[in-house]
N, C-alpha and C positions, 0 to 999 in steps of 0.2 A: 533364415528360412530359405529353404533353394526355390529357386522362377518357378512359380506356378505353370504348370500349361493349359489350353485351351481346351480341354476335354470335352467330351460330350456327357458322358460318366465320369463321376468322381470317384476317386480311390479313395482311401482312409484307413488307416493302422489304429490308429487309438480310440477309444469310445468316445461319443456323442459328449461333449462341453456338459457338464454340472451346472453350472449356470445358462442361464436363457438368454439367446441372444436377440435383441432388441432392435430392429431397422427401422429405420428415419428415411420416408421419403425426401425427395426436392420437388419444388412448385412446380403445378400439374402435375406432379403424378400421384398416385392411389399406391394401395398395396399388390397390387398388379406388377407394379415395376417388379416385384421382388420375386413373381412366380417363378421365374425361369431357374431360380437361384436354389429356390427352396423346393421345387421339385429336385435338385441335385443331390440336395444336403443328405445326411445318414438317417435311417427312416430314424423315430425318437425325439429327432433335434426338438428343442425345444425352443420355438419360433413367436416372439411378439411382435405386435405393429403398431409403433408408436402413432399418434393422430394430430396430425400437422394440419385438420381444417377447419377448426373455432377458433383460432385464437389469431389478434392481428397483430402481435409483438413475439420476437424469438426466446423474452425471457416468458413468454405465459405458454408458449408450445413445449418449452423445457419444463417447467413447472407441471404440467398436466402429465407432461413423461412422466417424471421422479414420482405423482402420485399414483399414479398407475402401475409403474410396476415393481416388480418384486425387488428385495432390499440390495441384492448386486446382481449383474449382468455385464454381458459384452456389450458392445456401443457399435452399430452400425449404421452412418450417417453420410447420405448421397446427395452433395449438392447445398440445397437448405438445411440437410438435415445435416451436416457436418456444422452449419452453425448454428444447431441446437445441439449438436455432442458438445461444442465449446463450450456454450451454456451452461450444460449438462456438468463437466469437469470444473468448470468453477464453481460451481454450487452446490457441489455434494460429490467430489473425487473419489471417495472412501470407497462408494458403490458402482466404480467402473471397475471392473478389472480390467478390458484393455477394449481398445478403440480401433476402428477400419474407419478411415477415409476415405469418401471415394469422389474424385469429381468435385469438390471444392476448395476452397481457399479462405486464408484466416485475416485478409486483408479487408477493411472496410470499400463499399461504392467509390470509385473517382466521380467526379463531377459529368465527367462524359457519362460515365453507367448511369448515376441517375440520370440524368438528364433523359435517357433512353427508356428507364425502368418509369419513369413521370408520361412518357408518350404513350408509352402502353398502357396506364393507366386510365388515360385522358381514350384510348380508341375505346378502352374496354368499358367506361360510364357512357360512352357515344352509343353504344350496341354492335359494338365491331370484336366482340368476341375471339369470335372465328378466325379474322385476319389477322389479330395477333398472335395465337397456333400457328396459321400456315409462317407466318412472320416466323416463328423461333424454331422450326422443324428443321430449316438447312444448318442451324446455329447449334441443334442439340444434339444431333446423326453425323456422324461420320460420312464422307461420300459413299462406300459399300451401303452402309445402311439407309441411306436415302431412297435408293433402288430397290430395296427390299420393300417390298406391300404391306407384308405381313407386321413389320415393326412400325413404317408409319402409322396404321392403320391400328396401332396397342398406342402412341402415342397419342393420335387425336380421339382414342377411346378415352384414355386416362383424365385429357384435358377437358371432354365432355362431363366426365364425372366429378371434375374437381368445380366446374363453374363458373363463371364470373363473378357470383359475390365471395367465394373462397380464393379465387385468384388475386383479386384487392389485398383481403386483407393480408394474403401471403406477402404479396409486393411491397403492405406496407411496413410488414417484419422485417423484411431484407431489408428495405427504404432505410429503416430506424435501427439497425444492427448494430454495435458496438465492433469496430475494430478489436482482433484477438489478438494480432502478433505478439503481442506483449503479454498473453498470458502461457503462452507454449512452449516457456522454459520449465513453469510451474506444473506441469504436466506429468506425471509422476509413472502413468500406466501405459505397457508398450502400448503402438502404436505402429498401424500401416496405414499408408498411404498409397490407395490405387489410383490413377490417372490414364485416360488414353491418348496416345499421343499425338491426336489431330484432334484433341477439345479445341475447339473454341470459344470456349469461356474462363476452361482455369490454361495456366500456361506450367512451363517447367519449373518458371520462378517459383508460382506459388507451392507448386509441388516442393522445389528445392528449401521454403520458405518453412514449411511445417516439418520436413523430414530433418533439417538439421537443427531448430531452434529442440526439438523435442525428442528428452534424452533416448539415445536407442534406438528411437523410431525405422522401420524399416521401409522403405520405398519402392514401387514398381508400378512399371508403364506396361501397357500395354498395344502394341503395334495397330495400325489401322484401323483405328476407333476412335469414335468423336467422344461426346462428352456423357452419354447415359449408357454408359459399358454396362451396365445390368442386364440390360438388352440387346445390345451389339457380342457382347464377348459374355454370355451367361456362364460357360464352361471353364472359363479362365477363373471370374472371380467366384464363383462356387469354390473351384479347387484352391483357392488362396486363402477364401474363407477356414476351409477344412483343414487347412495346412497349418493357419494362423491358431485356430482353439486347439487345435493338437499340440503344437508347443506348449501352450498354455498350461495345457493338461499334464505335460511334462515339468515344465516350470514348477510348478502345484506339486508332483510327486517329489522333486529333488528336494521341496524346501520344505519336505516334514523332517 
């Protein structure tokens, strides 16, 4: 697939993906995160939003996916929600046909992260909410994005709307996640992996960790962006989105 670019508009040759594609937020965010994206997409698209805010385990957020939606789909998973795609692909493969990564990693907590992700938890039963947002805003924005109003200001929207007792149990899904490395050879359905490349949460390893354990997989960074490229670079991954089901859609016609 050639480098996506940064568009503002998205182009597109092929029709709108036959299957519905399915996005999976990460902790604090809504399906907001995904506006900027799905305003891009081809009018049609056919757009779900998986609901990552009852459940306090990544196999009951995956589980509530698979019942909710239709029997195959794209997998579209940012952050948390790429460890509920993992999920997702070990418990019912058949009905991925292929996966975007964006912004996570297949590796379990070090003992530091928890340790860190337990502090947060401890300010957030204290009633420190709030200071845990401003806490992870320099952590999830790029520096460009920092400076922009408009995107902190969709961030600490998001995390108002997620909650404190929705942020718990998220923390305690990721808290109790199972390590994937070891299932991403078994992976069967292409797969991209987007990352920006000033996250500071996932790094190249992890990138390089899921792009080459998983057959095919195709990889891309993208330049000056921290770690919720949805909202930093909306343009870029729209247009890799579009780029990626259009192979698909190719792929699908060669193999009748």
């Amino acid at each position: 697939m050639p480098r996506a670019r940064n568009f503002c508009t998205v182009s597109v040759e092929p029709p709108c993906s036959v299957c519905p594609l399915v996005l999976v937020a990460g902790q604090l965010m809504t399906r907001q995160l995904w506006d900027p994206i799905v305003r891009l997409l081809p009018p049609g698209t056919d757009v779900r939003f998986a609901d990552v805010s009852q459940d306090d385990s990544i196999g009951g957020m995956a589980g509530r996916l698979l019942r909710s939606m239709p029997a195959r789909f794209d997998l579209v998973g940012f952050a948390m929600g790429g460890f509920v795609a993992f999920e997702v692909l070990r418990r019912a493969p058949e009905r991925v046909r292929s996966v975007i990564l964006i912004s996570t990693l297949a590796e379990a907590d070090t003992d530091v992260q928890r340790e860190r992700r337990s502090g947060y938890s401890t300010m957030v039963k204290a009633g420190n909410f709030d200071a845990v947002v401003e806490q992870r805003l320099p952590i999830l924005l790029g520096r460009r994005a920092q400076r922009d109003d408009a995107t902190v200001a969709t961030i600490r929207a998001m995390a108002r709307a997620t909650g404190a007792a929705t942020f718990l149990r998220q923390q305690m899904a990721i808290l109790n996640r199972v390590d994937s490395t070891s299932s991403l050879s078994a992976f069967r359905c292409p797969a991209l992996v987007l990352r920006g490349e000033s996250d500071a949460i996932t790094s190249a390893d992890h990138q390089n960790v899921m792009a080459s354990a998983i057959a095919g997989a195709t990889s891309l960074s993208i330049a000056d962006c921290g770690h919720v490229i949805p909202l930093e670079a909306p343009g870029y991954v729209a247009q890799s989105i579009v780029d990626w089901l259009g192979d698909r859609e190719q792929d699908g016609v060669a193999g009748h």
